[in-house]
KOLFI-729580 format. One record per residue (C-alpha): x negated, y negated, z; residue number from 1. Coordinates in Angstrom, 2 decimals, m for minus. Example, Ala and Ser with C-alpha at 12.3 -4.5 7.8 and 13.67 -1.06 7.14 Angstrom:
% KOLFI-729580
px / py / pz / n
m12.30 / 4.50 / 7.80 / 1 $
m13.67 / 1.06 / 7.14 / 2 $
***
This chain:
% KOLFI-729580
px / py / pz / n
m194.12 / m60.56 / 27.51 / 1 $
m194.19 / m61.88 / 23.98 / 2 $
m196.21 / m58.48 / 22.48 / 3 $
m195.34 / m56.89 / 18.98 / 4 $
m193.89 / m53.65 / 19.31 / 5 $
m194.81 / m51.54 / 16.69 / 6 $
m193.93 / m47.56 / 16.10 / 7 $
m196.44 / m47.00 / 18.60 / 8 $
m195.46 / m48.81 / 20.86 / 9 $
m191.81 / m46.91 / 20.71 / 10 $
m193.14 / m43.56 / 20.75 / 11 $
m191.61 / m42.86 / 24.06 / 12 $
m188.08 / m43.61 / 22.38 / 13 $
m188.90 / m41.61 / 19.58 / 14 $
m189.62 / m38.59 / 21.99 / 15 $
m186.35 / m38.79 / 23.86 / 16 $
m183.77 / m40.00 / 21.67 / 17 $
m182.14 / m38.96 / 18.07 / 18 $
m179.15 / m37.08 / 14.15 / 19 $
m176.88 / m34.15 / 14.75 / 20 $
m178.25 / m31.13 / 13.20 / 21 $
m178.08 / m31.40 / 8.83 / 22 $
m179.25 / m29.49 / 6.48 / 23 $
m181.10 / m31.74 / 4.52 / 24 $
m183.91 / m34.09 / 6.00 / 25 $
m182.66 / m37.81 / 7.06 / 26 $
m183.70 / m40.59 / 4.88 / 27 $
m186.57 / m42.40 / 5.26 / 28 $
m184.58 / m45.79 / 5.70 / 29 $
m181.07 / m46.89 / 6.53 / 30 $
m179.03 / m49.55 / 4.35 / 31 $
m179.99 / m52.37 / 7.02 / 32 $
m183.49 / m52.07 / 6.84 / 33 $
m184.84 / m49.46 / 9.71 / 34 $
m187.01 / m46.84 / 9.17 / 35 $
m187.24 / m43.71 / 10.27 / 36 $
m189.97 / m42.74 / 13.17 / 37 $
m188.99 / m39.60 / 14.48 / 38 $
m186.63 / m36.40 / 13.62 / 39 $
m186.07 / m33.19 / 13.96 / 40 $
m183.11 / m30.07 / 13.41 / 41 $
m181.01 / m31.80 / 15.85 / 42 $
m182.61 / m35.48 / 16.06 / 43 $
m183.66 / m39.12 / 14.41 / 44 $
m184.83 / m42.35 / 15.65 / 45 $
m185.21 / m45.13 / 13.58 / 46 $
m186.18 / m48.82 / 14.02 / 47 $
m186.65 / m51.93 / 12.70 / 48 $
m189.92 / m53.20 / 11.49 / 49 $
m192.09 / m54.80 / 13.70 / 50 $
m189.30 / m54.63 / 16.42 / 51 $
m189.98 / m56.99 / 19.31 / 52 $
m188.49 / m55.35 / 22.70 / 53 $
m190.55 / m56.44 / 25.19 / 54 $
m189.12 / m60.25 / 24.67 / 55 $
m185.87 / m59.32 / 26.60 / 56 $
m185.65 / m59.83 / 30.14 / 57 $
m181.53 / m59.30 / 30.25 / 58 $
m179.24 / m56.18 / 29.15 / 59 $
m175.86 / m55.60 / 28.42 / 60 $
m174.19 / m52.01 / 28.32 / 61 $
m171.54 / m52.31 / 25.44 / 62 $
m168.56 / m49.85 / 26.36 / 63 $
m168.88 / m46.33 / 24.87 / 64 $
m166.77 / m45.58 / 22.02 / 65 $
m165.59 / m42.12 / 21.47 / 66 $
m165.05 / m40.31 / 18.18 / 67 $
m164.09 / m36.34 / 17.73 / 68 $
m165.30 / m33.84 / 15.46 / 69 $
m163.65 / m34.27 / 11.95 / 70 $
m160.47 / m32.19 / 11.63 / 71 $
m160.93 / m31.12 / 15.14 / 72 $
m157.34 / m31.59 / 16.24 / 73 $
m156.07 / m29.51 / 13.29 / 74 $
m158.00 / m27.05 / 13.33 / 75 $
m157.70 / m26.48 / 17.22 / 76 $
m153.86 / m26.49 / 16.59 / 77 $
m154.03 / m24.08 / 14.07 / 78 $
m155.07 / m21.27 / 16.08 / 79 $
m152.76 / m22.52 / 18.57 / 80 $
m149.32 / m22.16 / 17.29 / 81 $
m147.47 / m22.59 / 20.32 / 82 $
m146.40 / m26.01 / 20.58 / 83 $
m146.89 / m26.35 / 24.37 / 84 $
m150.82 / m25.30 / 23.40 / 85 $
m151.43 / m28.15 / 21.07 / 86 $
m153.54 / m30.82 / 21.11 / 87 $
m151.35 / m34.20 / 21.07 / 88 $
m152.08 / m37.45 / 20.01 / 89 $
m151.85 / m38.69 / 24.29 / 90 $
m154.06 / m35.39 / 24.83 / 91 $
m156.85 / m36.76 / 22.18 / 92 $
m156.57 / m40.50 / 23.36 / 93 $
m157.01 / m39.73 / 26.64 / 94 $
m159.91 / m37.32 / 26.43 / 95 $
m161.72 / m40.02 / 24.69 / 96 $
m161.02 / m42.66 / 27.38 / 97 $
m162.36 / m40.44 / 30.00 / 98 $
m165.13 / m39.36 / 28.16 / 99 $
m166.14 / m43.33 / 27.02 / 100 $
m166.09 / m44.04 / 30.68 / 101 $
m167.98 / m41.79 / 31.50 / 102 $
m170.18 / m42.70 / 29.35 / 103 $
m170.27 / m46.05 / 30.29 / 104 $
m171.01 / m45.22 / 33.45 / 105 $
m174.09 / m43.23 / 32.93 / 106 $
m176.07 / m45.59 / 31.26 / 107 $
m174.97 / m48.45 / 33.17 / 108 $
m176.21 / m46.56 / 36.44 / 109 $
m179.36 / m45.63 / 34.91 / 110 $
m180.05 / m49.57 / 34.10 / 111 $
m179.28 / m50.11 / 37.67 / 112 $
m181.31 / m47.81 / 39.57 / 113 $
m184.14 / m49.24 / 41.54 / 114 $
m186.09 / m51.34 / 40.08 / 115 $
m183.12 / m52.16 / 38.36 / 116 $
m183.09 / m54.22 / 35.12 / 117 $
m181.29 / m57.86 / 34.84 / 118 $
m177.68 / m56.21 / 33.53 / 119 $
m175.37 / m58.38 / 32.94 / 120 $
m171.17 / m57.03 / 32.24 / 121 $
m170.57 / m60.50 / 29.90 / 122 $
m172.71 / m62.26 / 27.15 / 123 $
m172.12 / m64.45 / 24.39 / 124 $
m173.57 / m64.49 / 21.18 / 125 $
m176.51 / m66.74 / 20.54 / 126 $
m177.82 / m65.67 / 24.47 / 127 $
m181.40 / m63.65 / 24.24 / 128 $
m179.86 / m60.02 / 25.39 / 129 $
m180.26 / m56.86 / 24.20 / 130 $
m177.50 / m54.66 / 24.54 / 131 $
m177.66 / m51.20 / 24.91 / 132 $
m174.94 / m49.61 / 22.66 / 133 $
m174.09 / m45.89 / 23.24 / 134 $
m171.11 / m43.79 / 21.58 / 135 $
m170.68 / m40.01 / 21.18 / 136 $
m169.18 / m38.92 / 17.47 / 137 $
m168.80 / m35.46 / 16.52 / 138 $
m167.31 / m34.34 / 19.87 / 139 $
m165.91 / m30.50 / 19.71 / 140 $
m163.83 / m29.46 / 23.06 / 141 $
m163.80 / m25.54 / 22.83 / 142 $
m160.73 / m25.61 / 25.39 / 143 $
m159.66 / m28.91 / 26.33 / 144 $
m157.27 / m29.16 / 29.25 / 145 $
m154.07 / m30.07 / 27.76 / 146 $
m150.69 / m32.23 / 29.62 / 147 $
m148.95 / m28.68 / 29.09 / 148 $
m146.04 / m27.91 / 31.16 / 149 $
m146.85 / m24.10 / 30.63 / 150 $
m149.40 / m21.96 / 32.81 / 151 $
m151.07 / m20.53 / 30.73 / 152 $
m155.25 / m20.15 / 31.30 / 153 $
m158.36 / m21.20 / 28.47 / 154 $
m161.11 / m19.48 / 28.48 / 155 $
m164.54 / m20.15 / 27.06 / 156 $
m168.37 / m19.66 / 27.26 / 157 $
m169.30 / m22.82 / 25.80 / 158 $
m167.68 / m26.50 / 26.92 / 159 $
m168.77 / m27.32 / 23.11 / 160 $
m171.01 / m29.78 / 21.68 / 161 $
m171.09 / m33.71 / 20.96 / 162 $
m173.24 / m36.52 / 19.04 / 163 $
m174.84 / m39.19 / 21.41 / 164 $
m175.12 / m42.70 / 18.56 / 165 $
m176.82 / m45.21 / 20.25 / 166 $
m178.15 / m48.30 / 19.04 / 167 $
m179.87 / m51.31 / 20.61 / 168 $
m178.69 / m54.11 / 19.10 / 169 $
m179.86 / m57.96 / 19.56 / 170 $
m177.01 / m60.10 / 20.96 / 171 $
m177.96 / m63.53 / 19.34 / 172 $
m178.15 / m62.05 / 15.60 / 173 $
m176.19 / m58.53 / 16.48 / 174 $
m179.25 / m57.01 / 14.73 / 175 $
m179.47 / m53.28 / 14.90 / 176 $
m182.93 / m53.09 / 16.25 / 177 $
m183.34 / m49.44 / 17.03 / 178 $
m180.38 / m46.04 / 15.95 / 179 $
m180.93 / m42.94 / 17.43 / 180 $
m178.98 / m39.32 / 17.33 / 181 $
m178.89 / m36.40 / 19.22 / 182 $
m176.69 / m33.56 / 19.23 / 183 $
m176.40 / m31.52 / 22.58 / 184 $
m174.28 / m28.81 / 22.90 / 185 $
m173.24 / m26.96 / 26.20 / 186 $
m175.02 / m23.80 / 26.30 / 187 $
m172.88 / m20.54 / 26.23 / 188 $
m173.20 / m18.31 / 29.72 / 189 $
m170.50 / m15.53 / 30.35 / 190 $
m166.93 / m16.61 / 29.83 / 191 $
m165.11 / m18.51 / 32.30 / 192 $
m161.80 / m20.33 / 32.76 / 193 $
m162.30 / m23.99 / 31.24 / 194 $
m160.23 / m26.74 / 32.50 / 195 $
m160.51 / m30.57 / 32.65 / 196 $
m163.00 / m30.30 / 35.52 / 197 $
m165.32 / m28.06 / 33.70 / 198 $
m165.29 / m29.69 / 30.51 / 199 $
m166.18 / m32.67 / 32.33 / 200 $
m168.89 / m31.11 / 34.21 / 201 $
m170.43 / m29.81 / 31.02 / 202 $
m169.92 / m33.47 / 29.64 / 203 $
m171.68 / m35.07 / 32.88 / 204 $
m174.90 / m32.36 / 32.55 / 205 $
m175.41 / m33.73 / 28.99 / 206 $
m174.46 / m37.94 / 29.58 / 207 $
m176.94 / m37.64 / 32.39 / 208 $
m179.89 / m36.08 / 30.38 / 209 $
m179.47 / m38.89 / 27.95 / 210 $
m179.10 / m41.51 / 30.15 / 211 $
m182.21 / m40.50 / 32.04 / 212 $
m184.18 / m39.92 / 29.25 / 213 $
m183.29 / m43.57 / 27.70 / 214 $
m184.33 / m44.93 / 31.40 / 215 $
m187.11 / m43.03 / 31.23 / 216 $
m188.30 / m44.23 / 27.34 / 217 $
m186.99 / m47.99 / 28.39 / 218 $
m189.58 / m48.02 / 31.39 / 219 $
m192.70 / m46.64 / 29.27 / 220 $
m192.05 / m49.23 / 26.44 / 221 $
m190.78 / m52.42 / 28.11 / 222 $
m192.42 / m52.18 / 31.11 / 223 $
m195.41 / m50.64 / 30.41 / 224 $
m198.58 / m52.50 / 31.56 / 225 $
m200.64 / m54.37 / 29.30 / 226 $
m203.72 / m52.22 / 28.84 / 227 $
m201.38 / m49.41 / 27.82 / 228 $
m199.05 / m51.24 / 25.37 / 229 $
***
């Protein structure tokens, strides 16, 4: 279990996980040292050189941490003048503990699934864990169910979009060891009345893909047999 993992070695990660959309290219490296393996319009991987993965044997899912869109709240409130149709402060912090749960909850159930990896909920620094460290920045709600009094209706044909950042980080040094980005957005059909159960269905369709697909990647590299690594 002690092999070298090199960028061939991560090639399934590369294939699955990633920057939102820019318009220039991503940099070759980051400030702490990784370098960059994969990207695309809408993706990036990078990792540290001469990563070792295959050493761990126990997991941790650190909570997901949930960031919005820049200027998202004003300018969602600016086409909404009615006060009883803006986004409040409550409205924004508790769309982003839902959506961290959830969050949470995906990749923790995608660890756990039969065969299920040794995931632990606690670990302390120095212990030989690598945690598993997702968080979605850049989230846009096209019509977020507000705490409104009023009965008025939203209506949309797109839940909107969101960054997934996640990072596997080494628990003993807290050592980024690999970053990826991806950008998903929910893709427009007709338009349809959007409430807090929609949003959140359009939320679960995309946490789900990217849970799966880090399963999926975690599986090929870690636990791939010898002869293939």
């Amino acid at each position: 279990m002690n092999k070298l993992i090199g960028l061939a070695g991560l090639t399934a990660l590369t294939m699955t996980l990633g920057c939102a959309s820019t318009a220039t290219p991503p940099p070759a490296t980051t400030p702490d040292g990784l370098e960059l393996v994969s990207s695309d319009k809408h993706s990036a991987v990078y990792i540290k050189p001469d990563a070792q993965l295959t050493i761990y044997e126990t997991f941790g899912v650190v909570p997901c941490k949930v960031a919005f869109r820049k200027n998202w709240q004003r300018d969602y409130n600016s086409a909404h003048r009615s006060s009883s149709q803006q986004v409040k402060q409550r409205d924004i912090d508790r769309i982003k503990t839902d959506l961290g749960e959830e969050c949470t909850t995906f990749f923790t159930n995608a660890l756990t699934e039969e065969p299920a990896y040794n995931l632990v909920t606690e670990w302390q620094q120095g212990e030989d864990v690598l945690l598993v460290f997702p968080n979605i920045v850049n989230l846009d709600i096209t019509s977020p169910d507000l705490n409104s009094p009023n009965m008025s209706r939203s209506y949309s044909a797109s839940a909107g979009s969101m960054t997934l950042y996640l990072e596997l980080i080494d628990a003993e040094t807290s050592e980024v060891l690999v970053r990826a980005y991806d950008s998903k957005a929910d893709p427009e059909t007709f338009v349809n009345y959007a409430n807090r159960i929609t949003n959140r269905q359009a939320a679960d369709r995309i946490l789900s893909g990217w849970a799966t697909r880090l399963r999926a990647a975690m599986d090929r590299t870690l636990r791939a047999p010898a002869d293939d690594a």
